[in-house]
C-alpha positions as CSV (number, residue, x, y, z in Angstrom):
1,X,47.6,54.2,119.8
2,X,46.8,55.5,116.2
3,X,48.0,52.1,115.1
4,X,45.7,50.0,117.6
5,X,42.7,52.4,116.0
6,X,43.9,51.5,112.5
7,X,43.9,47.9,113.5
8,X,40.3,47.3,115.4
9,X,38.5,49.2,112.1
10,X,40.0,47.0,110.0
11,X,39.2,43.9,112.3
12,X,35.5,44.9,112.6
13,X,35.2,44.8,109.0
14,X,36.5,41.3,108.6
15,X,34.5,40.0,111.7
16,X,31.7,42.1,110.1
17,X,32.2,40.1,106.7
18,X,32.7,36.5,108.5
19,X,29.3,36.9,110.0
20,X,26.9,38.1,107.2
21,X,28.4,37.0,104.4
22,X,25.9,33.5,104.9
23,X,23.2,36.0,105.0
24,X,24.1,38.2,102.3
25,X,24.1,35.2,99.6
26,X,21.0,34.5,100.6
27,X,19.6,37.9,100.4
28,X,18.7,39.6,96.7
29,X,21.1,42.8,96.2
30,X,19.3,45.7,94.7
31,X,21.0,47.1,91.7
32,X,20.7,50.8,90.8
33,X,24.0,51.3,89.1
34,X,22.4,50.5,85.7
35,X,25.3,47.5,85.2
36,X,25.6,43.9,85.6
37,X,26.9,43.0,89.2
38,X,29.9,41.4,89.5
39,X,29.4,37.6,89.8
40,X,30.8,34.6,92.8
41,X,34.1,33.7,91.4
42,X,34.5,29.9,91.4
43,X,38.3,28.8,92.8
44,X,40.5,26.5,90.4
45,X,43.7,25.2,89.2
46,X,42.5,27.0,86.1
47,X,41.2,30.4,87.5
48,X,43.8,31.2,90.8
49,X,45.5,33.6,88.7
50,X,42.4,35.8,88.6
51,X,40.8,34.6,91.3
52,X,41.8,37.8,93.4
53,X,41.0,40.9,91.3
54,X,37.5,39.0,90.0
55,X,36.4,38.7,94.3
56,X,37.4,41.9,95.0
57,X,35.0,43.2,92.4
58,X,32.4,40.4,93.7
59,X,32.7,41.8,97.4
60,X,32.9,45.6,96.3
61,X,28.9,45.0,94.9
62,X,28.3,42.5,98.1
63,X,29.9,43.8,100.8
64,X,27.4,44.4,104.0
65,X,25.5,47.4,103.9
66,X,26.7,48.3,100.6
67,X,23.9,50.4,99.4
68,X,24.2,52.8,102.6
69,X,27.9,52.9,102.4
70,X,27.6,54.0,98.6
71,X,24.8,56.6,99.8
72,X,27.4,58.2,102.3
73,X,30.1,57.9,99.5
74,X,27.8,59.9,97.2
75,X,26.7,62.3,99.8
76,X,29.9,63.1,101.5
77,X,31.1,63.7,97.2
78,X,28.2,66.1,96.5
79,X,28.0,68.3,99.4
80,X,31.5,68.4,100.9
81,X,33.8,67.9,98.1
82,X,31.1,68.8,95.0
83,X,32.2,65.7,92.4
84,X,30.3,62.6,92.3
85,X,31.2,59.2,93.5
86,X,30.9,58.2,89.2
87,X,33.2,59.4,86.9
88,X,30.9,59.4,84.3
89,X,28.8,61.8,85.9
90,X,29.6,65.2,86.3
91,X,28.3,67.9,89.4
92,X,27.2,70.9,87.2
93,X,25.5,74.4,88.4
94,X,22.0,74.7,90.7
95,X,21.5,70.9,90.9
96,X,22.7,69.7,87.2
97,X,24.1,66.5,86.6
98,X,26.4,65.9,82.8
99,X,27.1,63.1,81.3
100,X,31.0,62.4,80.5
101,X,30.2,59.2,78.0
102,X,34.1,58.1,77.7
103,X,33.7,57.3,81.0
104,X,30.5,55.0,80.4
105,X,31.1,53.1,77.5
106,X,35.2,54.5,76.0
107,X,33.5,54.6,72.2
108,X,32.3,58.2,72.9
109,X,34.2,61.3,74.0
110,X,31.2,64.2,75.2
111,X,33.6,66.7,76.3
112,X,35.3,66.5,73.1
113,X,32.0,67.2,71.7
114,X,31.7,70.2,74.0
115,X,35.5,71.7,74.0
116,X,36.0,72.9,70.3
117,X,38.3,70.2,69.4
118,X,37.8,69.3,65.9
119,X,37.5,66.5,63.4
120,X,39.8,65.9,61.0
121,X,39.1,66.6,57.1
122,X,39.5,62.1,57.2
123,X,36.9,61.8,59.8
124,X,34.3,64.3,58.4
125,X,34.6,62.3,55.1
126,X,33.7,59.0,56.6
127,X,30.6,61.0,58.8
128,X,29.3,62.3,55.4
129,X,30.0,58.5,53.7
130,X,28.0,57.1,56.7
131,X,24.8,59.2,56.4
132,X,25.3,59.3,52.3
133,X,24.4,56.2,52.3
134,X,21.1,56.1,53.8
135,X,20.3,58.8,52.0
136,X,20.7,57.7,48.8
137,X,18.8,54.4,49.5
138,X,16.0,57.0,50.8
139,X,16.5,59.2,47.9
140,X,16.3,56.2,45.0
141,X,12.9,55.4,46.1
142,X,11.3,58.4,46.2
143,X,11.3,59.0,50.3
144,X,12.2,62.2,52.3
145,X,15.1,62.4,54.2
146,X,16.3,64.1,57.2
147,X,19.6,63.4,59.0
148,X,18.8,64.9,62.9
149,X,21.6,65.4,65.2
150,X,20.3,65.4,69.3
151,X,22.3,68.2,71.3
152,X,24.1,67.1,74.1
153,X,22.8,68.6,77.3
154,X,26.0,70.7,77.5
155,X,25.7,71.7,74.2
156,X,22.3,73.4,75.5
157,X,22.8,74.6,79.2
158,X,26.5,75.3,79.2
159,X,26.2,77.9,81.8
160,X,25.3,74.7,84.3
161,X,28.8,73.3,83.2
162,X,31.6,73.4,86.1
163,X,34.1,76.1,85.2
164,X,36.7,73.8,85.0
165,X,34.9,72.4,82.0
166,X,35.2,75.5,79.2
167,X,35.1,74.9,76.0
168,X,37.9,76.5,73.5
169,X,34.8,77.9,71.3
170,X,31.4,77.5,70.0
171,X,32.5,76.3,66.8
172,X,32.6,72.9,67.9
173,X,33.4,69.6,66.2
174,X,29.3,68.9,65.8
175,X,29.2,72.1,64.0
176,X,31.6,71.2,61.6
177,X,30.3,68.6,60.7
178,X,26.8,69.9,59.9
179,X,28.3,72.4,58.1
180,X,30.5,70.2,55.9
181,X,27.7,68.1,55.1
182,X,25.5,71.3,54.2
183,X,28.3,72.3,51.7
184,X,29.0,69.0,50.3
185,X,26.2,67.3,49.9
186,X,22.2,67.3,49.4
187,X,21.5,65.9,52.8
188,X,19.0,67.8,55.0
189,X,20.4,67.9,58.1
190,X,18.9,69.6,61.7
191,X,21.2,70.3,64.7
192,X,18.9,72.6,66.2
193,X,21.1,73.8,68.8
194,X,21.0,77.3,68.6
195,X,16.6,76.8,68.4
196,X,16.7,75.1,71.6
197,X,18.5,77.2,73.2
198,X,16.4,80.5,72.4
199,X,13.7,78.7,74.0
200,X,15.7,77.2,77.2
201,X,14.5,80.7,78.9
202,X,10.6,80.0,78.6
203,X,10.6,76.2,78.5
204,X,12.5,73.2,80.3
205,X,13.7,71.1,77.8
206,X,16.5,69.1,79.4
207,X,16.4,66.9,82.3
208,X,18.5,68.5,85.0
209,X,19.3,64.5,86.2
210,X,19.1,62.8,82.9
211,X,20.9,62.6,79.6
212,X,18.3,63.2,76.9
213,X,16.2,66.1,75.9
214,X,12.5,65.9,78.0
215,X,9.8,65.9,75.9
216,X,9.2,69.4,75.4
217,X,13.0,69.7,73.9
218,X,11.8,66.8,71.6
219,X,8.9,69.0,70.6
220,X,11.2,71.5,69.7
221,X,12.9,69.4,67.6
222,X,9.8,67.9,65.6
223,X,9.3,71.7,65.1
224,X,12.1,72.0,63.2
225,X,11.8,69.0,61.1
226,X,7.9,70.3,60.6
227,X,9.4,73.2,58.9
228,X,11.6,71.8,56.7
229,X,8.8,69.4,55.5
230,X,5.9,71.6,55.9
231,X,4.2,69.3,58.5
232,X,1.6,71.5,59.8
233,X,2.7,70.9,63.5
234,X,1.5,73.5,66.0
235,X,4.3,75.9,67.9
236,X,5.0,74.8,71.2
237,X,3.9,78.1,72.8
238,X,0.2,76.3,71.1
239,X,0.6,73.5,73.5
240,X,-0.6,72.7,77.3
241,X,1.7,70.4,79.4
242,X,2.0,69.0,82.9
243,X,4.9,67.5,84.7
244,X,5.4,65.3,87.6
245,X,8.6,64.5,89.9
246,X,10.9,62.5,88.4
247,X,14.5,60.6,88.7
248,X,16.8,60.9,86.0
249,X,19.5,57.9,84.6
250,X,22.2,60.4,85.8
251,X,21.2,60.0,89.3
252,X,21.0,56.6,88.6
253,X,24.6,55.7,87.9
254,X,25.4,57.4,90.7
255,X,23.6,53.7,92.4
256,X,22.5,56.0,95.6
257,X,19.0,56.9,97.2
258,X,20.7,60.8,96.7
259,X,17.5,63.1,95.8
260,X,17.9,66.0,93.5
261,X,15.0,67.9,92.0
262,X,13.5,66.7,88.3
263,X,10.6,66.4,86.8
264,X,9.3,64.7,83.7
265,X,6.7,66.5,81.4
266,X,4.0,65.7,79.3
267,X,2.2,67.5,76.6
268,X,-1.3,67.8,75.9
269,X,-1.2,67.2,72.5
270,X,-4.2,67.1,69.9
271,X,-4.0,63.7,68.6
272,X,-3.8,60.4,70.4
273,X,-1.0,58.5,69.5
274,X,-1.1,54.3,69.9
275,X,1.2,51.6,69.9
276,X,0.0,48.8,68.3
277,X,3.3,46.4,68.4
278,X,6.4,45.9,69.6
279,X,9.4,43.5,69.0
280,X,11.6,44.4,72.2
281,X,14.7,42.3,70.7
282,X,15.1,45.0,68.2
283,X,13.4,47.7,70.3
284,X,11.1,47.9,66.8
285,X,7.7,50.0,67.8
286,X,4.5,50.8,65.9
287,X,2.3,53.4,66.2
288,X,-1.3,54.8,65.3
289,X,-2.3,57.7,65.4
290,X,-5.3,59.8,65.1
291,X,-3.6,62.6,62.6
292,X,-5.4,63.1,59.3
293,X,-3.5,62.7,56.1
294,X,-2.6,59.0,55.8
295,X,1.0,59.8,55.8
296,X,3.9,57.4,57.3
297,X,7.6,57.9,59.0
298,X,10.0,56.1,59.8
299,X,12.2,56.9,62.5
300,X,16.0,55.2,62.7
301,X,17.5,56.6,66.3
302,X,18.7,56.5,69.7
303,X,16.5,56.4,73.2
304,X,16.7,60.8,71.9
305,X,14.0,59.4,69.0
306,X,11.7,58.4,72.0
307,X,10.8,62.4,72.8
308,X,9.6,62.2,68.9
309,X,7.0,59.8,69.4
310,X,3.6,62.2,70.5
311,X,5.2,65.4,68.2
312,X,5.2,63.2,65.0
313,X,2.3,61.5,66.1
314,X,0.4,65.2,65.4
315,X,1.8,64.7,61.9
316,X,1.6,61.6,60.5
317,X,-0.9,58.5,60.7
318,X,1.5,55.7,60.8
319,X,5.0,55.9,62.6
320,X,7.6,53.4,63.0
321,X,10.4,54.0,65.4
322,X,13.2,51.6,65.5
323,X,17.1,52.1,67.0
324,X,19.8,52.6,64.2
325,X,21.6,49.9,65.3
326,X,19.4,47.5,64.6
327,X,17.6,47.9,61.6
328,X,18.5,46.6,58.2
329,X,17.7,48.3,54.3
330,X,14.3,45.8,54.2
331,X,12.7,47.9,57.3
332,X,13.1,50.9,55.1
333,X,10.4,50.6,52.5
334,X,7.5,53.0,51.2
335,X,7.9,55.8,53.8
336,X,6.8,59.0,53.5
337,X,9.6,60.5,55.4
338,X,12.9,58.7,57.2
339,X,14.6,60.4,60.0
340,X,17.9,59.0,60.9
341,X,18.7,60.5,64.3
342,X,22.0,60.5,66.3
343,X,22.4,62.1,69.8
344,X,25.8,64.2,69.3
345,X,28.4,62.3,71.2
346,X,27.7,59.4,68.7
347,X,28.5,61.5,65.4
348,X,32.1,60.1,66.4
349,X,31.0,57.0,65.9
350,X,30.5,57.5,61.9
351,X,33.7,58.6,61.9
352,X,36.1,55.3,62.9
């Protein structure tokens, strides 16, 4: 009997699959998984030998009534067996989601970040040769410099980590680093960890469904380069800000209609801050503002840098924001001040 109920399932879902697969070709599949779908493999002499594997991953994105089926994956995941239907998402405390990058992208490691396993003396040398360099093109021309280091989330809200996730110590690998760079060289370097976290209690500053900072956490962080540079920006406890609901790229990966609480925030800052041009191949942006002084910034980061744009906009007249990855030594030119920021799980990448 067991076997005859084994049998009609299965023969439902290839009935099911002879008679909308027409219609599903036809009809646009909506992707929320923040990937590229898998694409119709074409049968030939010269592609039989993958042929199988690459239409499995075609039907898997395809298959009828995939998003529903991936909603009750994700659900049945979350509130019977508290995980995640993504690896690279992890079910924290009180409705936090983590990010575990090896899973993502396999050139970062997070929860090596966040466990207290540490670089070698090798690896801290090429993280210092890395940033050296920028700062001694920055340096040579007479511009400020400031290397800033974005906090993990986990690095932050720990106590929202899964207790199978503890870390061997707060001395972590990050920490290191920052503190080899501080004793080596002239480099002014912010990890402003520990000065997010005393304000964690008062002030959201992570997304509870996203990755980054929110933008009062970037605030925070301007704070800290204001100090260093004497920037005149206003404490945060100066500042007004609202916040509406909000979904964050966590939830996303996850590629389900799943709701968890978030919200995004805004601040109500003094000065208006205006993009004036943008060159979205190199995600290169331009910016106004109303701030008096006349001075400019450049800022070399990661999407972290966007939570900088309004807080340095209080600060200096002219910004230019433009990801690391991209830019090249003409783009740095008769700045007042360059940051060069790096969210932590990316510090590992200055050490290959």
């Amino acid at each position: 009997m067991k076997q005859k109920i084994i049998t009609g399932i299965f023969l439902c879902f290839i009935f099911s699959y002879l008679i909308l697969d027409p219609v599903s070709r036809s009809v646009k599949v909506e992707n929320t998984e923040n990937r590229n779908l898998a694409v119709r493999p074409e049968l030939s002499i010269d592609t039989y030998s993958d042929y199988a594997g690459e239409f499995e991953a075609y039907y898997d994105d395809y298959i009828p009534f995939r998003k529903w089926l991936k909603k009750i994956e994700a659900v049945t995941k979350k509130e019977i067996f508290h995980t995640t239907s993504n690896p690279a998402v992890i079910l924290g405390k009180e409705g936090w989601l983590f990010y575990n990058s090896k899973e993502a992208d396999k050139d970062t490691d997070s929860l090596k970040d966040y466990s207290g396993e540490l670089y070698t003396r090798e690896q801290l040398g090429k993280i210092v040769e890395e940033v050296e360099k920028a700062y001694d093109y920055c340096k040579e021309r007479d511009m400020d410099f400031v290397f800033l280091i974005g906090p993990n989330k986990e690095s932050v809200y720990n106590e929202y980590m899964p207790d199978a996730y503890r870390p061997l110590s707060d001395y972590t690998r990050t920490v290191q680093a920052v503190d080899y760079i501080l004793e080596n060289t002239e480099i002014p370097c912010i990890y402003p960890r520990e000065e997010l976290k005393s304000y964690k209690e008062k002030y959201p500053l992570y997304y509870k469904t996203d990755t980054h900072w929110n933008a009062l956490g970037g605030y925070v962080a301007a704070m800290e380069i204001s100090e260093k540079f004497r920037l005149g920006l206003p404490d945060i406890s100066e500042i007004s800000y609202s916040s509406k609901v909000w979904t964050g790229d966590l939830l996303n990966l996850l590629g389900t209609g799943v709701m968890m609480d978030d919200s995004i925030y805004f601040m109500d800052n003094k000065y208006k801050v205006k993009q004036t041009d943008y060159d979205q191949e190199r995600l290169l942006a331009h910016y106004e503002t109303e701030a008096p002084g006349g001075k400019n910034v450049l800022v070399l980061g990661d999407s972290f840098s966007d939570a900088l744009v309004q807080p340095l906009g209080q600060c200096f007249s002219r910004m230019t924001f433009l990801r690391s990855r991209y830019y090249e030594w003409a783009d740095v030119e008769d700045y007042d001040l360059v940051v060069y920021e790096l969210v932590e799980r990316s510090i590992s990448l200055l050490a290959r």
